[in-house]
C-alpha positions in Angstrom: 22.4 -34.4 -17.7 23.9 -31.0 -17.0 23.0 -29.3 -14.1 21.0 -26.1 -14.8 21.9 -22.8 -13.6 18.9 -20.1 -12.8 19.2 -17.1 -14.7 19.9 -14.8 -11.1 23.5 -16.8 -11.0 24.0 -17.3 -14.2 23.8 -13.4 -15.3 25.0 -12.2 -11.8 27.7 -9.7 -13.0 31.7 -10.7 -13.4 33.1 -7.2 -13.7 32.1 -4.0 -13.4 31.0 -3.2 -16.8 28.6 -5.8 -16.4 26.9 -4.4 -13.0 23.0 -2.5 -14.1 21.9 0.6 -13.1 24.7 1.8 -10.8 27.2 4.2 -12.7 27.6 6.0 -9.6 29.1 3.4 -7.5 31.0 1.6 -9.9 33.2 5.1 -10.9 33.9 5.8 -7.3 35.1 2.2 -6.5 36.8 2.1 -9.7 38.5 5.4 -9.4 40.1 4.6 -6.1 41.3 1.3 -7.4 42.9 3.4 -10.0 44.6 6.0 -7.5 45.0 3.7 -4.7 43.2 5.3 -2.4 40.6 2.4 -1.4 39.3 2.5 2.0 39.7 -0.4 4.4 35.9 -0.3 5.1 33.1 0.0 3.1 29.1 0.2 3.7 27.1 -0.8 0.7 23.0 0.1 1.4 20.3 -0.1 -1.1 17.4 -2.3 -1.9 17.0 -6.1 -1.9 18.2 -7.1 -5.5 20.4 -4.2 -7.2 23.8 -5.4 -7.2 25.1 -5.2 -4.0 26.7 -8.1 -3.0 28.1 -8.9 -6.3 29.8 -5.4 -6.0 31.4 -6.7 -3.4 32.8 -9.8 -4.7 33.9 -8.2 -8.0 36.2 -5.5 -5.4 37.3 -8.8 -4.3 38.4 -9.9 -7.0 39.7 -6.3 -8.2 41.8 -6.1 -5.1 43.6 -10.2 -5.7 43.7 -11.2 -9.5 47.0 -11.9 -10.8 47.1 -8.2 -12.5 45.7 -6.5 -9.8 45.1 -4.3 -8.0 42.8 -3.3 -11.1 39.8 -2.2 -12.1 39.5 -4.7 -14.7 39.6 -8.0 -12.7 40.9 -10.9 -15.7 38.2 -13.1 -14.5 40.4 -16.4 -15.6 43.2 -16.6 -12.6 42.6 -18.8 -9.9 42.1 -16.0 -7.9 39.2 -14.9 -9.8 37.6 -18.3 -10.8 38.2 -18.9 -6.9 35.9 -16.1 -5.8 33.7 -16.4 -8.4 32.9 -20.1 -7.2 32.5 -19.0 -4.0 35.5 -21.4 -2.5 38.4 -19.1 -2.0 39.7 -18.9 1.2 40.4 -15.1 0.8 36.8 -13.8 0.7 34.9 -14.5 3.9 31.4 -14.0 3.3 29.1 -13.9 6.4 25.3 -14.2 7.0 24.8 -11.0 9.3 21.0 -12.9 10.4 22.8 -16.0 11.3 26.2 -14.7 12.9 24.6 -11.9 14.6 26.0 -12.4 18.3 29.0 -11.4 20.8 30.7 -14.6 19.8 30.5 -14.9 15.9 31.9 -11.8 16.1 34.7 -12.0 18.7 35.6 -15.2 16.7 35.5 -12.4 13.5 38.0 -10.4 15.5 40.5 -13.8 15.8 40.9 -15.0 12.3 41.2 -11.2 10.8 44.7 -11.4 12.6 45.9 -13.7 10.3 47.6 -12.8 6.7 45.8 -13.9 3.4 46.3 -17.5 2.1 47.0 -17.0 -1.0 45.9 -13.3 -2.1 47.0 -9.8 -1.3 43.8 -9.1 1.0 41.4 -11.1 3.1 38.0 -9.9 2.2 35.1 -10.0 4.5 31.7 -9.2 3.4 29.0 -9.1 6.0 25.5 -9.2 4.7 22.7 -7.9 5.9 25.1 -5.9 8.4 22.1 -4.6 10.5 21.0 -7.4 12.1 24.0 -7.8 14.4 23.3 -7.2 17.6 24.4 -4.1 19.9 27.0 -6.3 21.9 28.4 -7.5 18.4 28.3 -4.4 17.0 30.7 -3.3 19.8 32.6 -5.8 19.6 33.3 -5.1 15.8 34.0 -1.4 16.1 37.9 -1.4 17.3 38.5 -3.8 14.2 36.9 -2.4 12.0 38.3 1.3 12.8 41.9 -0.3 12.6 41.9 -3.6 10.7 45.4 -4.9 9.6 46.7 -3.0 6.8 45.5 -6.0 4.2 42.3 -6.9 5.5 39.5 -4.7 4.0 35.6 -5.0 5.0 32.8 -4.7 3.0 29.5 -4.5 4.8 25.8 -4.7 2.9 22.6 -3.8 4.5 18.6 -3.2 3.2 18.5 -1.0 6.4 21.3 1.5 6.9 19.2 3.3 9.4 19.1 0.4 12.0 23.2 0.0 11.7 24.7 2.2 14.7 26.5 5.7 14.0 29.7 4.3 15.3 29.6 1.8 13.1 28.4 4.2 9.8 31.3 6.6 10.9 34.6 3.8 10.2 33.1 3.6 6.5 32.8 5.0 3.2 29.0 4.5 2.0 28.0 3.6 -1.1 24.3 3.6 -1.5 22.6 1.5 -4.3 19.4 3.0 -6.2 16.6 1.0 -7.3 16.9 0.2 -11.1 14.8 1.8 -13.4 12.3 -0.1 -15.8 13.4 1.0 -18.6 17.1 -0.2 -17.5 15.9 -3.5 -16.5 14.0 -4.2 -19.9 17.3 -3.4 -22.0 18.9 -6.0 -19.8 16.0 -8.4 -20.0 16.2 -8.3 -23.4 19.8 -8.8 -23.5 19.3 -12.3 -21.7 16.0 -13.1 -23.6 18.5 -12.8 -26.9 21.6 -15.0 -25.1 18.6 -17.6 -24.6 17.0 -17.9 -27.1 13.4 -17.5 -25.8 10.7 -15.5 -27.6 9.3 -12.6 -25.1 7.3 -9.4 -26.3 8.2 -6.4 -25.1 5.0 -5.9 -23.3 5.9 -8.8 -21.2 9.2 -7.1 -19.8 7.5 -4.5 -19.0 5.1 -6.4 -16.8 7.9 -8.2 -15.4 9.9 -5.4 -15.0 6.8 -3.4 -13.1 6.1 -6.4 -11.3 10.0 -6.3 -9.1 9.9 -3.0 -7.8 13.6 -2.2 -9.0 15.0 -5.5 -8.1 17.3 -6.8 -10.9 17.0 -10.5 -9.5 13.9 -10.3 -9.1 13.1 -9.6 -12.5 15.6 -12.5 -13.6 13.8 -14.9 -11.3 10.4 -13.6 -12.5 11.7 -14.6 -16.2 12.9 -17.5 -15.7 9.6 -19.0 -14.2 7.9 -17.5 -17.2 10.6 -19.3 -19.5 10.2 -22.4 -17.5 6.0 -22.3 -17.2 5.3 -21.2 -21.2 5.7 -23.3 -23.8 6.6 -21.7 -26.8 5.9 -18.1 -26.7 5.7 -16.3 -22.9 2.3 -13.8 -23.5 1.5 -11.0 -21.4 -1.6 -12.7 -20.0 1.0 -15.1 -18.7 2.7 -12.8 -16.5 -0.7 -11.6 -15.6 -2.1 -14.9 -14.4 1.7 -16.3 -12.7 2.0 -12.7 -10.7 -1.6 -11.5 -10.1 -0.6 -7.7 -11.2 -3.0 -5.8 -13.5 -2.0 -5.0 -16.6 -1.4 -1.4 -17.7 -4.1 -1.6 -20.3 -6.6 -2.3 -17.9 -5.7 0.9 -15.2 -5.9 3.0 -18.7 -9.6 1.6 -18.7 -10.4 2.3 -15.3 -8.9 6.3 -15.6 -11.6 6.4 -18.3 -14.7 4.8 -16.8 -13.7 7.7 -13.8 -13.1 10.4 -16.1 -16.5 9.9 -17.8 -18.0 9.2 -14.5 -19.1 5.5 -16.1 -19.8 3.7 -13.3 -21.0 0.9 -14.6 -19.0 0.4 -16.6 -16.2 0.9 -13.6 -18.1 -2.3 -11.6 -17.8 -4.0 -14.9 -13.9 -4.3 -15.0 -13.7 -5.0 -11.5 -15.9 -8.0 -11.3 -14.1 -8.9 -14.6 -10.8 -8.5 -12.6 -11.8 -10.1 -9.6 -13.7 -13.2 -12.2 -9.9 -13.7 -13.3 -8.4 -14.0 -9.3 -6.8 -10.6 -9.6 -6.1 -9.6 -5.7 -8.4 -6.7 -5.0 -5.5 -5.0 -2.7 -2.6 -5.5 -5.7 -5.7 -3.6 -8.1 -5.9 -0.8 -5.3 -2.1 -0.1 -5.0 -1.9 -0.4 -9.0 -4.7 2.4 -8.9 -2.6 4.3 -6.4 0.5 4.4 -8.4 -1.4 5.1 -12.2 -3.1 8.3 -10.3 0.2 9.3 -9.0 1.7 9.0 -12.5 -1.6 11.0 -13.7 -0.7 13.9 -11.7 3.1 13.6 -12.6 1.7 13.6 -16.5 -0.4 16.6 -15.7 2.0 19.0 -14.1 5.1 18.1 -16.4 3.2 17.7 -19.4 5.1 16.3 -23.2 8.0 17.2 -21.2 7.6 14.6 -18.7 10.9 12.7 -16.8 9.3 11.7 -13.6 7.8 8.8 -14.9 10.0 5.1 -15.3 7.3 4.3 -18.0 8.2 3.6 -21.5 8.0 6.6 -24.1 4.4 5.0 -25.5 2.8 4.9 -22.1 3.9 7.9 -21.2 2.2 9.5 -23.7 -1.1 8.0 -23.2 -0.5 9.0 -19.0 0.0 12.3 -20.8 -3.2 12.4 -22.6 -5.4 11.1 -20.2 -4.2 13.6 -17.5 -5.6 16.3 -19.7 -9.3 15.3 -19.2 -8.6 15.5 -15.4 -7.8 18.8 -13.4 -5.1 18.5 -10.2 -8.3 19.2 -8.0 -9.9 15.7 -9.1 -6.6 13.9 -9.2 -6.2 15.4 -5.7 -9.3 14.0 -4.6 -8.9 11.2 -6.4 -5.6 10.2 -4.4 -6.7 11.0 -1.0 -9.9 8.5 -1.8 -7.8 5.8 -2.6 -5.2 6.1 0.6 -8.3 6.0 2.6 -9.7 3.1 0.5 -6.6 1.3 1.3 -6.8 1.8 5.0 -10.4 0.6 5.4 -9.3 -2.5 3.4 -7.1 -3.3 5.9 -9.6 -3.5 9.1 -12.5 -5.5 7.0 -12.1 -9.2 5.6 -12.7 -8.2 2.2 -11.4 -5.5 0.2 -13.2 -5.8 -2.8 -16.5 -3.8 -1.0 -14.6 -0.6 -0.3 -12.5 -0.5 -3.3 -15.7 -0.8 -5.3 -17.4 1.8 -3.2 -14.8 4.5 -3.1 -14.2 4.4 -6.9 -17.9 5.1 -7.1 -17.3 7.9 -4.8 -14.5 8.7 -7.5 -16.9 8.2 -10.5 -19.6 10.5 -9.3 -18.4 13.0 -7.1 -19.6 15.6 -8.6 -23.0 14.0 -8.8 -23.0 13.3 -5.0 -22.5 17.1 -4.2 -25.3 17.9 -6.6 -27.7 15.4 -5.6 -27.3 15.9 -1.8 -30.4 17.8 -0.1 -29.9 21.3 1.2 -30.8 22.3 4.8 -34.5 24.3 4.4 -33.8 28.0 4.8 -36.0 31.0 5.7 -39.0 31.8 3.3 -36.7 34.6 1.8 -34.2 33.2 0.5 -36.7 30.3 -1.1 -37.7 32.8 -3.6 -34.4 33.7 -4.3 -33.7 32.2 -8.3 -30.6 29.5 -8.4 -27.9 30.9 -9.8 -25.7 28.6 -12.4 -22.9 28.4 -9.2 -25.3 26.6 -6.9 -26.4 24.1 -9.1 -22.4 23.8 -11.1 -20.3 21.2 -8.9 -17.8 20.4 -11.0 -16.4 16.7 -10.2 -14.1 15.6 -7.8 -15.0 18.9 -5.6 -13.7 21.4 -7.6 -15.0 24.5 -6.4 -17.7 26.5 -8.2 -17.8 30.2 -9.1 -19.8 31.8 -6.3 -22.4 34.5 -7.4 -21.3 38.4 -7.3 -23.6 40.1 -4.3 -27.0 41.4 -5.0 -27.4 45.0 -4.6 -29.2 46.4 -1.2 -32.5 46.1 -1.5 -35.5 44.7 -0.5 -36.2 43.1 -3.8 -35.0 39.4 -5.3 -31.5 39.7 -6.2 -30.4 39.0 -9.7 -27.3 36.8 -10.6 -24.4 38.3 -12.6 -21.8 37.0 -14.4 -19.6 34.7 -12.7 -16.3 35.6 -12.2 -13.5 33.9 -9.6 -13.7 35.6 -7.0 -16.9 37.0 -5.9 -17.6 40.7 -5.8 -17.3 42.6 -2.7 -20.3 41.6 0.0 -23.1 44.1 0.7 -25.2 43.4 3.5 -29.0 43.0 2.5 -31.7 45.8 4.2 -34.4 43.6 4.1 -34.0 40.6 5.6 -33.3 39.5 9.3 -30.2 38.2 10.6 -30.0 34.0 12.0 -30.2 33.5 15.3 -26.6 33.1 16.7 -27.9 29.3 18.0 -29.5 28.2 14.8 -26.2 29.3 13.4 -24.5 27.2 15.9 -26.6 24.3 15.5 -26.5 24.3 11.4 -22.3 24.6 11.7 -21.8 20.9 11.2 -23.9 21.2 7.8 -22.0 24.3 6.7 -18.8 22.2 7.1 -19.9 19.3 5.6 -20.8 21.5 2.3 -17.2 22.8 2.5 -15.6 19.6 2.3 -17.2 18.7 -0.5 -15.6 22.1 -2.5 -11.9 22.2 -0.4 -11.6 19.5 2.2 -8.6 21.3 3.5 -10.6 24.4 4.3 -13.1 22.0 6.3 -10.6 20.8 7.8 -9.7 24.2 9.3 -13.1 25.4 10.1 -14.0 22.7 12.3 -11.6 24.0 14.8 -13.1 27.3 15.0 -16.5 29.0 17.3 -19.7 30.3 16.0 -19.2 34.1 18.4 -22.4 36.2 17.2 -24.4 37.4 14.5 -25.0 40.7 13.7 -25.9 43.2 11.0 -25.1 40.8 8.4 -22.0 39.8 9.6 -21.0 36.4 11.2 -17.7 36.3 13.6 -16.1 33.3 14.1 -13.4 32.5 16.8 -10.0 30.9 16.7 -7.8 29.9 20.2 -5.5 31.9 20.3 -2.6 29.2 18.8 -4.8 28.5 15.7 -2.8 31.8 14.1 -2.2 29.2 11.1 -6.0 28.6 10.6 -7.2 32.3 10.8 -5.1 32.9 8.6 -4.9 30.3 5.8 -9.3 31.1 6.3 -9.0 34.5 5.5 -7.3 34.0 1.9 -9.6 35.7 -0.7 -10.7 32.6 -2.3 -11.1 30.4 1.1 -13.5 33.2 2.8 -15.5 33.9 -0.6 -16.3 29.5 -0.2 -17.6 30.0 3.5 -19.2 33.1 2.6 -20.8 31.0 0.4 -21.9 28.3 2.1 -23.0 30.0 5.2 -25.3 32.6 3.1 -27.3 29.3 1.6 -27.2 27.5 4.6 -29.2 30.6 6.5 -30.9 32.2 3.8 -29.3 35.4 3.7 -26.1 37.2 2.6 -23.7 36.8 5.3 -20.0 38.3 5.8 -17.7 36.4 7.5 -15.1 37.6 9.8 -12.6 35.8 11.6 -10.8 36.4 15.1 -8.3 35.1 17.5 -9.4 34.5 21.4 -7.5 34.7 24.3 -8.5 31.0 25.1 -5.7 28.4 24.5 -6.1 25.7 21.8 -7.8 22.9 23.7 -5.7 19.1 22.3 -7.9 16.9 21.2 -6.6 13.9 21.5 -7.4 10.9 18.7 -8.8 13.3 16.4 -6.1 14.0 13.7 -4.3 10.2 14.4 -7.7 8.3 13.9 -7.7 10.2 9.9 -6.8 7.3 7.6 -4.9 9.6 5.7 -3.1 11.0 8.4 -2.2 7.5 9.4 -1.1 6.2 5.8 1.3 9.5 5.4 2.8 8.6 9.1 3.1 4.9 8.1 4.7 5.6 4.7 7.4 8.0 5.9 7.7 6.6 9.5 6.7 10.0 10.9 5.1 11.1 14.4 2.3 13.5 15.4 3.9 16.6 17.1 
């Protein structure tokens, strides 16, 4: 019985030609080949999975077939079939997580002395460079700064940034890029045809979502559908063997949130869940189709950003259109903060299902929620369309233009965007400074629910005095950035807003620096689960 080969090795590319999705690398390694000006050391970095280790044995080979050196290895002389079977004596290959100390490497440093056995080069190709150690590290840095003129070193690493500078600075780096779906279907579909297996398009697509721009992955993710189908591999195939959700479904969800269905969004989740879909894979699915519905909505028909296939593109493109950047906004931030309460309870199915309510019926909540009671004035004062209109998702409504000064009811005008300059009313007495103070937390929390970020900003300020229809409010004197970013037309007409129907009465709003120094409050921006998942994601620190 012959021994079967798994689709990773037997489609691992022979030449160049053959290698997917980096054009970049290949014409630079190809191009010195052709000049003959190769370096003697080489860093390939990239993601688990896109090529770069069989880049390095196809240089290998470039550098010792019979008509070589050539960019066009012949892939027949023993040479070739030597290093393509992993057996030639020329091509040293080394696990960098198993031979990571002083000695595998001072033992490196011995056999690089002596000439090739049968090639023109000895090649050595360390993978997964970064995980030598510092003492091996130094060790390797005199030979690999002057290796003997037919030795040449080819290092590979997931994690350039953990490899030292000295190190970096002896080669010429290459860096791999993830693949791109649609790359990896045309290639899927070129093995599915060598094969001879019968696999929709739909189902590449899932596969090739599913790795994350790793080629091999994709191949192995294949060939356990090829192996667990029996005739035909279906999409709900890859669905039930990987546990993603498919795209048809997230296209169902973006609906149930556009038309703030929220039973019917509770409905597809317990579906979801009913089938063993993994609550946290459904969250980060979310995350990514919201991402793609704010790409779809700023770059419109014209849209490149997305690694979607022209059809689903399209429908990211109309859907987008019945959301505006505010609620997509909004919509995002929910979702990072959804993730990082799933990860401190046991299960995540209760706050995913609670913040895509939150989602659902934003604009509900803001309407629904009770306001503070106000002076007997301002009670007889008529609602105006802009107190009752919160759009979803927090968009902010139209405030009202100013009544004229007088002592009568004022009478609402016709919205516009920006309210109309303030006049101070005649008739009605100012809030105490205190029950201003006290109600400042409620005036905020009304805020957020319009522009988080100018929340955000006002909690750091000081309630100073009220008088003659104007309320001052204080900044330390390094909150520059806050007074400022407060005082643009649209952020001051909000709190204008906000304060005058929190207190019952037209009130201006004026903002100052103190000489007082910003106080640091410790814990207070770090403990923001959003705060926390942007510093996680891109590694960054609080300064």
């Amino acid at each position: 019985m012959k021994q079967y080969t798994v689709l990773a090795l037997k489609w691992r590319p022979k030449g160049f030609e053959e290698v997917v999705g980096q054009s970049h690398v290949v014409e630079s390694l190809t191009s010195a080949i052709e000049k003959n000006k190769l370096g003697h050391a080489y860093m390939f970095s990239g993601p688990r999975g896109v090529g770069k280790t069989s880049c390095a044995r196809i240089l290998a080979k470039a550098l010792n077939c019979k008509q070589g050196p050539t960019a066009r290895p012949c892939g027949t002389c023993p040479a070739c079939a030597d290093i393509a079977a992993g057996r030639s004596l020329d091509v040293i290959e080394i696990d960098g997580a198993s031979n990571r100390g002083i000695d595998e490497i001072r033992s490196l440093r011995e056999s690089v002395k002596f000439a090739p056995a049968a090639g023109r080069y000895k090649v050595y190709i360390i993978d997964e460079v970064h995980q030598i150690t510092s003492d091996g590290f130094n060790a390797l840095l005199k030979t690999l700064e002057e290796p003997p003129e037919f030795v040449k070193f080819i290092l590979a690493t997931t994690a350039p940034q953990k490899v030292p500078s000295t190190i970096l600075s002896r080669c010429q780096r290459m860096d791999f890029r993830r693949i791109s779906v649609l790359e990896m279907i045309a290639q899927l579909e070129k093995i599915i045809a060598a094969e001879g297996g019968k696999v929709e398009r739909d189902v590449l697509f899932a596969v090739a979502r599913a790795s994350d721009g790793a080629l091999r992955d994709a191949e192995s993710i294949l060939d356990q559908l090829l192996a667990f189908s029996k005739d035909t591999v279906s999409l709900e195939d890859v669905t039930q063997m990987l546990g993603n959700v498919q795209m048809e479904t997230l296209f169902q969800l973006g609906e149930a949130c556009q038309a703030r269905d929220s039973h019917r969004l509770l409905s597809l989740i317990n579906e979801l869940i009913d089938k063993g879909k993994d609550p946290a894979v459904l969250l980060q699915d979310l995350i990514s189709h919201f991402r793609n519905l704010m790409v779809a909505r700023v770059a419109g028909p014209d849209i490149k950003l997305i690694d979607l296939p022209e059809e689903l593109c399209a429908r990211l493109v109309k859907q987008a259109q019945g959301f505006t950047l505010e609620e997509l906004f909004a919509a995002f931030a929910i979702l990072i903060e959804t993730q990082e309460m799933a990860r401190r309870m046991e299960s995540p199915r209760i706050p995913l299902e609670v913040n895509l309510i939150r989602i659902c019926r934003r604009g509900e909540q803001a309407a629904a929620s009770p306001r503070p009671s106000a002076p007997s004035a301002s009670a007889a004062r008529p609602q105006t369309a802009v107190a009752q209109g919160h759009h979803a998702y927090g968009k902010p409504a139209v405030p009202p233009a100013a009544p004229k000064p007088a002592a009568v009811k004022p009478v609402a005008k016709k919205e516009e965007s920006v309210p109309a300059p303030f006049v101070p009313e005649t008739g009605m007495p100012d809030p105490h400074v205190d029950e201003v103070r006290k109600g400042f937390d409620d005036v905020i929390r009304e805020v957020a629910k319009s522009r988080m970020s100018v929340a955000t900003y006002l909690r750091e300020g000081a309630v100073e005095k009220v008088e003659r229809g104007t309320l001052s409010i204080g900044f330390a004197r390094g909150l520059q950035f806050h007074k400022d970013f407060l005082e643009k037309k649209e952020n001051r007409a909000l709190l204008e807003k906000c304060f005058s129907e929190r207190f019952g009465k037209n009130l201006r709003v004026i903002l100052r620096l103190t000489e007082e120094e910003a106080a640091p409050r410790p814990g207070v921006i770090e403990d923001s689960p959003a705060v926390r998942s942007a510093m996680d994601t891109f590694h960054g620190r609080l300064i």
